[in-house]
PDB file of N, H, CA, C and O in Angstrom:
ATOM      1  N   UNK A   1      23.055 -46.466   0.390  1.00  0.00           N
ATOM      2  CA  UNK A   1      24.419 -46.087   0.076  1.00  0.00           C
ATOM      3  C   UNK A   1      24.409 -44.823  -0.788  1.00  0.00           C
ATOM      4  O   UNK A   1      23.468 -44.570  -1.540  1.00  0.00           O
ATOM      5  N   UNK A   2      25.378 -44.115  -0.669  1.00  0.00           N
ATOM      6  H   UNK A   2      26.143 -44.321  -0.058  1.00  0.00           H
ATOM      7  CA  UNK A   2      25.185 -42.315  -1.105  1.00  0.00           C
ATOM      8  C   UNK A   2      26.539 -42.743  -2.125  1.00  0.00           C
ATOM      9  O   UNK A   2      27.600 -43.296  -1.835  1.00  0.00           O
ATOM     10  N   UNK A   3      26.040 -42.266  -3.351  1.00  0.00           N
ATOM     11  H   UNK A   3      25.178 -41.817  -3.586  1.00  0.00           H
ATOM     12  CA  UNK A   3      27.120 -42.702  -4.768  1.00  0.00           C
ATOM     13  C   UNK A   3      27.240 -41.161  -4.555  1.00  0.00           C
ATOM     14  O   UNK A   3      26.438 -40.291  -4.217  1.00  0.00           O
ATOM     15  N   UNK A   4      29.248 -41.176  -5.059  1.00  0.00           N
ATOM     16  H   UNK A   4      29.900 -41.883  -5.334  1.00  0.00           H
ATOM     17  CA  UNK A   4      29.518 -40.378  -5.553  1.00  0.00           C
ATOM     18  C   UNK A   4      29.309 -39.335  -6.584  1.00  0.00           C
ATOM     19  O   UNK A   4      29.063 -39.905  -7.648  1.00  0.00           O
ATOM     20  N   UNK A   5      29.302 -37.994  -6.723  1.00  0.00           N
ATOM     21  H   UNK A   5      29.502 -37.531  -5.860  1.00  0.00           H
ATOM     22  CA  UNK A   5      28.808 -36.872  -7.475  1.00  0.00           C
ATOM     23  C   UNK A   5      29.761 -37.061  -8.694  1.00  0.00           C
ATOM     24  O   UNK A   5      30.954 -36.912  -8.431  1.00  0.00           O
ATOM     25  N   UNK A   6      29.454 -37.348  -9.917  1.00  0.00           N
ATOM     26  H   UNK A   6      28.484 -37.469 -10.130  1.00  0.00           H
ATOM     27  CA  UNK A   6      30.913 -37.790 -11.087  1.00  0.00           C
ATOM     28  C   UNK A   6      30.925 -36.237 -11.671  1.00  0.00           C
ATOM     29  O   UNK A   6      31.669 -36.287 -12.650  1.00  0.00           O
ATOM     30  N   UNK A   7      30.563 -35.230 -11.555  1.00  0.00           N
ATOM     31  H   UNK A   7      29.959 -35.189 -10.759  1.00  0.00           H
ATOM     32  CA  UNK A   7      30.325 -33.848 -12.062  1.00  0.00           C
ATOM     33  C   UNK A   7      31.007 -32.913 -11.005  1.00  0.00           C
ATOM     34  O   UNK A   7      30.516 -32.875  -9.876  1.00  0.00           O
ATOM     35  N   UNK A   8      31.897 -32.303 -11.246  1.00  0.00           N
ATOM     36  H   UNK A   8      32.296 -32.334 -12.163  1.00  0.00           H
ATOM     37  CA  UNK A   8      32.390 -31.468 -10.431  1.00  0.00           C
ATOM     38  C   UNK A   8      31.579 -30.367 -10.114  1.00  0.00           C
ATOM     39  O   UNK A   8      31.534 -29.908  -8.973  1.00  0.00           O
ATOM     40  N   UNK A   9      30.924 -29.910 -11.073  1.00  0.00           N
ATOM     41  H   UNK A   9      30.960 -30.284 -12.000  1.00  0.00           H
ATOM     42  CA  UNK A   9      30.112 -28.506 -11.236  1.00  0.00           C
ATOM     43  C   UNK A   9      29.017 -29.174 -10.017  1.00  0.00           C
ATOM     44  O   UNK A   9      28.759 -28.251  -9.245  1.00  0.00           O
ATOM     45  N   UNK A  10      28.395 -30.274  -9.647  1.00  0.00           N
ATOM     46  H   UNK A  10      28.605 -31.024 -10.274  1.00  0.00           H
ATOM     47  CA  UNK A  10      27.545 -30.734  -8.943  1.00  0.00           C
ATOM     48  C   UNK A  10      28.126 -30.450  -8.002  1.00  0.00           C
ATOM     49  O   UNK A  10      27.820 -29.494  -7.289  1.00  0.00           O
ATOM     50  N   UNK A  11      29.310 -31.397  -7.751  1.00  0.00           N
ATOM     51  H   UNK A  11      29.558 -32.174  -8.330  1.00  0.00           H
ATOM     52  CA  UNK A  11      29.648 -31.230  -6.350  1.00  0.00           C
ATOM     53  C   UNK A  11      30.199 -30.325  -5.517  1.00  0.00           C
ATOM     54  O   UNK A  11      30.408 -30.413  -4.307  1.00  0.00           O
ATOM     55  N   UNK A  12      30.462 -29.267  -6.427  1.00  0.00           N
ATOM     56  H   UNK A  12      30.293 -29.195  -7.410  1.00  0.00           H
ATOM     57  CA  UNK A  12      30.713 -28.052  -5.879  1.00  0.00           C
ATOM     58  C   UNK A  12      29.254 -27.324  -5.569  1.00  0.00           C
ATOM     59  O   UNK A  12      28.783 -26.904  -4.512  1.00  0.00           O
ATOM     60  N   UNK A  13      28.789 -27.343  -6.779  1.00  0.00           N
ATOM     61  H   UNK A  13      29.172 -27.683  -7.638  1.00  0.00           H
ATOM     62  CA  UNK A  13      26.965 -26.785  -6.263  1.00  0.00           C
ATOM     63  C   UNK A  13      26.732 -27.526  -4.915  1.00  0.00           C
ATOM     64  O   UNK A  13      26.307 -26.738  -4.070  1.00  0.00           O
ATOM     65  N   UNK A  14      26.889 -28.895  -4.413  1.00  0.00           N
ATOM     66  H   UNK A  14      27.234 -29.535  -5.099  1.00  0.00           H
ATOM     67  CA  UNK A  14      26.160 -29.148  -2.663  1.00  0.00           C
ATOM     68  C   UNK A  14      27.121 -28.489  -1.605  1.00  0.00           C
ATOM     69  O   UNK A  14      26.843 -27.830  -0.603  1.00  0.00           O
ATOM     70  N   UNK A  15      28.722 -28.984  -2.295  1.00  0.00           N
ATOM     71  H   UNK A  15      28.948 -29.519  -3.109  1.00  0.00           H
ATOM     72  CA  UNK A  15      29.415 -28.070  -1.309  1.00  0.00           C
ATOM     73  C   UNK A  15      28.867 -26.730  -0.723  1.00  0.00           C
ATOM     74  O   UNK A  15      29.052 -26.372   0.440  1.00  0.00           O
ATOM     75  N   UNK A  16      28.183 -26.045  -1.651  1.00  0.00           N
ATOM     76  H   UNK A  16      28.032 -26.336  -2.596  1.00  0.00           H
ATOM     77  CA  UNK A  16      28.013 -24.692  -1.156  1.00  0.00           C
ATOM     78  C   UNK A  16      26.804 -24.530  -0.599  1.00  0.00           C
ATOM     79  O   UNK A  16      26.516 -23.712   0.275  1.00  0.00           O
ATOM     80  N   UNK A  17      25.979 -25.446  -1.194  1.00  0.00           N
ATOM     81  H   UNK A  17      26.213 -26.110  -1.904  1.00  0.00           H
ATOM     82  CA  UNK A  17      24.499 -25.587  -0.302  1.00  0.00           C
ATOM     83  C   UNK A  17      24.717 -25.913   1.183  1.00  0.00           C
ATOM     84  O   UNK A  17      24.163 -25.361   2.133  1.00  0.00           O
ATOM     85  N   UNK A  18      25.763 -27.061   1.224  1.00  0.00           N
ATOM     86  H   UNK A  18      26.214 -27.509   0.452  1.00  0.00           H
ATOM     87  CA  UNK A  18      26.233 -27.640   2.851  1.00  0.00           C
ATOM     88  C   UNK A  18      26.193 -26.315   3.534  1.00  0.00           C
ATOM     89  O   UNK A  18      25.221 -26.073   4.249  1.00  0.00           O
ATOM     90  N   UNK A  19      27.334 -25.250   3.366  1.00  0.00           N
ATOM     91  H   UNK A  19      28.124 -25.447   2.785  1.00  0.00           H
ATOM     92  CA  UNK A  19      27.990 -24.616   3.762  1.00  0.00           C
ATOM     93  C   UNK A  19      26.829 -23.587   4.345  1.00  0.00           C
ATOM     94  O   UNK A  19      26.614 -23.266   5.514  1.00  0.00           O
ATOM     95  N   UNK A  20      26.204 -23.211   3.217  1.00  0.00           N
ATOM     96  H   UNK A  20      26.378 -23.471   2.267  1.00  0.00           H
ATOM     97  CA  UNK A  20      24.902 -21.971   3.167  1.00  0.00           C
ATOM     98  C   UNK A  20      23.701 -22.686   4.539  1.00  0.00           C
ATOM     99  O   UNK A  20      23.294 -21.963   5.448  1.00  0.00           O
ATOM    100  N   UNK A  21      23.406 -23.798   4.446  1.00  0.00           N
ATOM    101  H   UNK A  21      23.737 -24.386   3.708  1.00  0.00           H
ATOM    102  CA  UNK A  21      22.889 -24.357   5.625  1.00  0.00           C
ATOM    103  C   UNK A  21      23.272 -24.179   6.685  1.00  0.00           C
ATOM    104  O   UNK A  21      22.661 -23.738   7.658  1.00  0.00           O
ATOM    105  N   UNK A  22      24.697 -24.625   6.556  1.00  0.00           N
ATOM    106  H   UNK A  22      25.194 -24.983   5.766  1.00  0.00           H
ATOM    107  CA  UNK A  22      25.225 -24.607   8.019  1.00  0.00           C
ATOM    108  C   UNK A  22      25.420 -23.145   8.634  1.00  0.00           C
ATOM    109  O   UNK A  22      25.661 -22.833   9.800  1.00  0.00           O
ATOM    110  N   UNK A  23      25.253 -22.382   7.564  1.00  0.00           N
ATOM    111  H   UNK A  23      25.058 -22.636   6.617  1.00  0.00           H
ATOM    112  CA  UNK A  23      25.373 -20.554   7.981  1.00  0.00           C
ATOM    113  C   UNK A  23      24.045 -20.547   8.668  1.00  0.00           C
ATOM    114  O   UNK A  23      23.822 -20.143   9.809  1.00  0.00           O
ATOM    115  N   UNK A  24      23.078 -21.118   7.697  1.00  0.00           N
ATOM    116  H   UNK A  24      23.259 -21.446   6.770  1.00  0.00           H
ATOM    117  CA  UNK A  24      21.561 -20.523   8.255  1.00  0.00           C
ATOM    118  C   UNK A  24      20.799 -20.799   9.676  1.00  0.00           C
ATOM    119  O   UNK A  24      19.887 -20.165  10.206  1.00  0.00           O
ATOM    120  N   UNK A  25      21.732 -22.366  10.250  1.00  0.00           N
ATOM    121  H   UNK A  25      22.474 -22.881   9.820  1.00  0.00           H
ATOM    122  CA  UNK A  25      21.378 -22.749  11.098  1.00  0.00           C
ATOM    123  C   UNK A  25      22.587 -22.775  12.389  1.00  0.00           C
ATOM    124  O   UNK A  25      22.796 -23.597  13.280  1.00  0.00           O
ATOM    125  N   UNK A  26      23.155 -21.667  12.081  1.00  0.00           N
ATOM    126  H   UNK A  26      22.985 -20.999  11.356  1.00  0.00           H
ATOM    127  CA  UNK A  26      24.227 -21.339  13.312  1.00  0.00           C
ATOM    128  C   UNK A  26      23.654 -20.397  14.512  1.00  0.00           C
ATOM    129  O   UNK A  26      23.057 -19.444  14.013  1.00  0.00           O
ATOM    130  N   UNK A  27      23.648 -20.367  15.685  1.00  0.00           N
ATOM    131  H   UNK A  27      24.134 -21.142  16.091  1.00  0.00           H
ATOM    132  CA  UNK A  27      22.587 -19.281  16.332  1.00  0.00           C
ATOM    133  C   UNK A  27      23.834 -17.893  16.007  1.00  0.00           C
ATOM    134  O   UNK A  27      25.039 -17.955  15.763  1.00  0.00           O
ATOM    135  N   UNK A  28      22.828 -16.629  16.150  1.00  0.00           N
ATOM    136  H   UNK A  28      21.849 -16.579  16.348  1.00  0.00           H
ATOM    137  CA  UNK A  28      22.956 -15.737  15.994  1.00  0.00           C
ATOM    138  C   UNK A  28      23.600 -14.820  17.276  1.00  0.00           C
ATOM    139  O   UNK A  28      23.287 -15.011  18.451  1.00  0.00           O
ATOM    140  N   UNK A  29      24.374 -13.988  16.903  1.00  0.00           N
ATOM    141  H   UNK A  29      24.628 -13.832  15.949  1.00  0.00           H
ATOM    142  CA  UNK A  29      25.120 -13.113  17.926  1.00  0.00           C
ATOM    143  C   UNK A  29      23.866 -11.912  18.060  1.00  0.00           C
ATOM    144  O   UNK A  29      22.850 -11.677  17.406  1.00  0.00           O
ATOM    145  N   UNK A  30      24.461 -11.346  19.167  1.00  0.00           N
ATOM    146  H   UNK A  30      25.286 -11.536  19.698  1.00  0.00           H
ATOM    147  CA  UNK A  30      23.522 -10.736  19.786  1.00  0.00           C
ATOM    148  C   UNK A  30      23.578  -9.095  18.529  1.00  0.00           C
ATOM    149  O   UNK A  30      22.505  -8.525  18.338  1.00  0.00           O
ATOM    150  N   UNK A  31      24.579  -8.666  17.979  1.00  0.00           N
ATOM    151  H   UNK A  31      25.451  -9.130  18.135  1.00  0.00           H
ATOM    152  CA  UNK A  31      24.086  -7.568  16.507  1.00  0.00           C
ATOM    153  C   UNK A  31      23.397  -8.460  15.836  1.00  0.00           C
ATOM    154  O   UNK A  31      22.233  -8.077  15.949  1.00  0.00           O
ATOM    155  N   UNK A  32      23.419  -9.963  14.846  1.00  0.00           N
ATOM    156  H   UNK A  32      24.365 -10.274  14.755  1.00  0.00           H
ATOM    157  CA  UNK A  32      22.750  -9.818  14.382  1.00  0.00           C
ATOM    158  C   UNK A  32      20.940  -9.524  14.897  1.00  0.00           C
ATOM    159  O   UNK A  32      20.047  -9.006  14.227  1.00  0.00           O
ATOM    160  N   UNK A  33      20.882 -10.087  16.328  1.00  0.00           N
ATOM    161  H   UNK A  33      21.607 -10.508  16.872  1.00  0.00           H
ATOM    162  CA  UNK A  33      19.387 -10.262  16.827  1.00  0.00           C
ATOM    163  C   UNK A  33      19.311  -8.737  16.555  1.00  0.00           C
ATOM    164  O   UNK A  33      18.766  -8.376  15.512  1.00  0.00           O
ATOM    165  N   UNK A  34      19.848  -7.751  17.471  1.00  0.00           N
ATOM    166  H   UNK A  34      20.291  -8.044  18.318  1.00  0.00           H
ATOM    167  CA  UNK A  34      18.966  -6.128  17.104  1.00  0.00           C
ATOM    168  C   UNK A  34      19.070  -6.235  15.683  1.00  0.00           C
ATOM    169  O   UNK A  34      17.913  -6.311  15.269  1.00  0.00           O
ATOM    170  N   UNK A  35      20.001  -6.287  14.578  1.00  0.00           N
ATOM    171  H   UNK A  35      20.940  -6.226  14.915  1.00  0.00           H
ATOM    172  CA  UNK A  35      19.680  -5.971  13.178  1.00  0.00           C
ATOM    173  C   UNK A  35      18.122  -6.612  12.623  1.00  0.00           C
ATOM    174  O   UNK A  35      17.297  -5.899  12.052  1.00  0.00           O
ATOM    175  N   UNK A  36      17.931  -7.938  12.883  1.00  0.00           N
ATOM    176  H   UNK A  36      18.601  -8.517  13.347  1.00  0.00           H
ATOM    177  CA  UNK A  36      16.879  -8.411  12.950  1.00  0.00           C
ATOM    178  C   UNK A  36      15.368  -8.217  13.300  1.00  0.00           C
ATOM    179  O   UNK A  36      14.475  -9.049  13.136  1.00  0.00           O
ATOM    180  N   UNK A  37      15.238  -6.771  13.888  1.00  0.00           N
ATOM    181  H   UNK A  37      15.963  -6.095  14.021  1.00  0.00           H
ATOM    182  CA  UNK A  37      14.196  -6.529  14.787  1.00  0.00           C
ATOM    183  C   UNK A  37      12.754  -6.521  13.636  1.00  0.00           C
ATOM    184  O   UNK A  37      13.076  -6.395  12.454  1.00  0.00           O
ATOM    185  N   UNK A  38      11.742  -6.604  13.829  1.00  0.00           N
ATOM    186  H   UNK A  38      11.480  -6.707  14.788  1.00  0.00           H
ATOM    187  CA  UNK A  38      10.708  -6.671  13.131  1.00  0.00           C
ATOM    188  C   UNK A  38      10.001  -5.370  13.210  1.00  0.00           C
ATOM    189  O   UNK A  38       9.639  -4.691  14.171  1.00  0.00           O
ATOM    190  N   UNK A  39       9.874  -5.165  11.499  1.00  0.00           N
ATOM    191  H   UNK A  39      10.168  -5.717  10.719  1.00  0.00           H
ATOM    192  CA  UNK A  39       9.409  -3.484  10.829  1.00  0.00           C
ATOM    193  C   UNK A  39       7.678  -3.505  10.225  1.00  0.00           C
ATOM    194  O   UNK A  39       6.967  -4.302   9.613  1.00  0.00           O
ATOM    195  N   UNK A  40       7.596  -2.704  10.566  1.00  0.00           N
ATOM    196  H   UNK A  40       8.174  -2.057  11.063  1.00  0.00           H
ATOM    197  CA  UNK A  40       6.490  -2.321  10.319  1.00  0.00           C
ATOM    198  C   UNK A  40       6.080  -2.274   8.301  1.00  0.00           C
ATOM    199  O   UNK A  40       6.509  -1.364   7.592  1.00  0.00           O
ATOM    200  N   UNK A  41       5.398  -3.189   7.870  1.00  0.00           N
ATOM    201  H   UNK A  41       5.049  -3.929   8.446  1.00  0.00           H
ATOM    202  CA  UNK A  41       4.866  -2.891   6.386  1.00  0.00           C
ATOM    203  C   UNK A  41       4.426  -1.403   5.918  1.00  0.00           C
ATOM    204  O   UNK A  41       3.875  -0.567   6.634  1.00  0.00           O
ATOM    205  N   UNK A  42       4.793  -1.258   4.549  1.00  0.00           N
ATOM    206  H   UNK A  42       5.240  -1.937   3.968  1.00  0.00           H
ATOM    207  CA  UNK A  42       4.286  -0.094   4.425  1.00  0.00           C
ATOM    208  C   UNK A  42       2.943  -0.111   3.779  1.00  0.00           C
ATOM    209  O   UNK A  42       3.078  -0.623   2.668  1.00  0.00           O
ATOM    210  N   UNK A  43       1.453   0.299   4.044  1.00  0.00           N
ATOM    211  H   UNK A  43       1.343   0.715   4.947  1.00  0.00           H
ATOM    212  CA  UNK A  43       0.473  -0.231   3.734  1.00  0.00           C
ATOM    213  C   UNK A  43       0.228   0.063   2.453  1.00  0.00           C
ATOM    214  O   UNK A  43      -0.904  -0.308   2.142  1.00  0.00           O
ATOM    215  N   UNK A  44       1.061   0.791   1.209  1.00  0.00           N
ATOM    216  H   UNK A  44       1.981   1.092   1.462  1.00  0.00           H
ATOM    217  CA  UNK A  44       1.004   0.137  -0.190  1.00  0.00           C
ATOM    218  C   UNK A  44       0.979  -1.272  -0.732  1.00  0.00           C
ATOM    219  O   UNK A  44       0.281  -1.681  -1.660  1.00  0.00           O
ATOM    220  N   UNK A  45       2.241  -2.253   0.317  1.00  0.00           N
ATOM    221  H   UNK A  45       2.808  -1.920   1.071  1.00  0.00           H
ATOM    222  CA  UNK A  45       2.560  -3.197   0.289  1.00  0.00           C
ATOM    223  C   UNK A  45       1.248  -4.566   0.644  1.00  0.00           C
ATOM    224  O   UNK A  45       1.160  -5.695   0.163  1.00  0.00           O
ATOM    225  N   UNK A  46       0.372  -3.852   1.672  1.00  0.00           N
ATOM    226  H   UNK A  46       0.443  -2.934   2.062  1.00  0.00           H
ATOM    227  CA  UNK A  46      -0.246  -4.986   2.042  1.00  0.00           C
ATOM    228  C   UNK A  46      -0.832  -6.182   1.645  1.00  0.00           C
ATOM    229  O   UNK A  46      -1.113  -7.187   2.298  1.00  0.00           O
ATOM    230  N   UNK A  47      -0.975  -5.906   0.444  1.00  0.00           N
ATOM    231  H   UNK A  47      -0.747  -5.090  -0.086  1.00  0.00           H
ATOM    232  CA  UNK A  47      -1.967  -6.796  -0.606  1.00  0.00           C
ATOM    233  C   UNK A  47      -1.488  -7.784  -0.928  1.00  0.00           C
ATOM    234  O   UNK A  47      -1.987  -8.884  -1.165  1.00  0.00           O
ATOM    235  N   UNK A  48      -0.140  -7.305  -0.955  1.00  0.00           N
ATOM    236  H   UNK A  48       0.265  -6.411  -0.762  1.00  0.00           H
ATOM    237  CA  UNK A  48       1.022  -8.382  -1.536  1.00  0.00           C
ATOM    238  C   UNK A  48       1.090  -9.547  -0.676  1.00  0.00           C
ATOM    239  O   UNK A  48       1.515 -10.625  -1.093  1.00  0.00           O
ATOM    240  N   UNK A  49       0.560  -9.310   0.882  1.00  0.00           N
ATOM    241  H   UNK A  49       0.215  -8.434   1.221  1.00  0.00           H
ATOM    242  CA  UNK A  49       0.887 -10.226   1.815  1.00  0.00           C
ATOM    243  C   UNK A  49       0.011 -11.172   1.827  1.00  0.00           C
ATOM    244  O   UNK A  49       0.184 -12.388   1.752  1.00  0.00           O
ATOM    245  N   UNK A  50      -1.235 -10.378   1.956  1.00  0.00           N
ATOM    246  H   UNK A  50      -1.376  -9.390   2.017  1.00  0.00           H
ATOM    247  CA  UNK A  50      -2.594 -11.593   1.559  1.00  0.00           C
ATOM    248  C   UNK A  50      -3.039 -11.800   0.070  1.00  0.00           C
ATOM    249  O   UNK A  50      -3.935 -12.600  -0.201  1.00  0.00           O
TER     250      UNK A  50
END
């Protein structure tokens, strides 16, 4: 059984987590896919990766 949140500040904090999920897992329109395209590192950066 899932008890109620007695903290508003809480339950507004999941409200927005719900919401942010449900953004992250909506499929994507076809701008965002080209905005999305995969870039090349700049090899200053590399180290950082491994």
């Amino acid at each position: 059984m899932v008890k109620p949140l007695a903290a508003p500040k809480q339950r507004e904090l999941y409200e927005q987590l719900a919401k942010f999920t449900d953004w992250m897992n909506r499929p994507k329109d076809a701008a965002e896919i080209q905005k999305d395209s995969k870039k090349a590192v700049p090899v200053s950066q590399l180290p950082m990766l491994f």
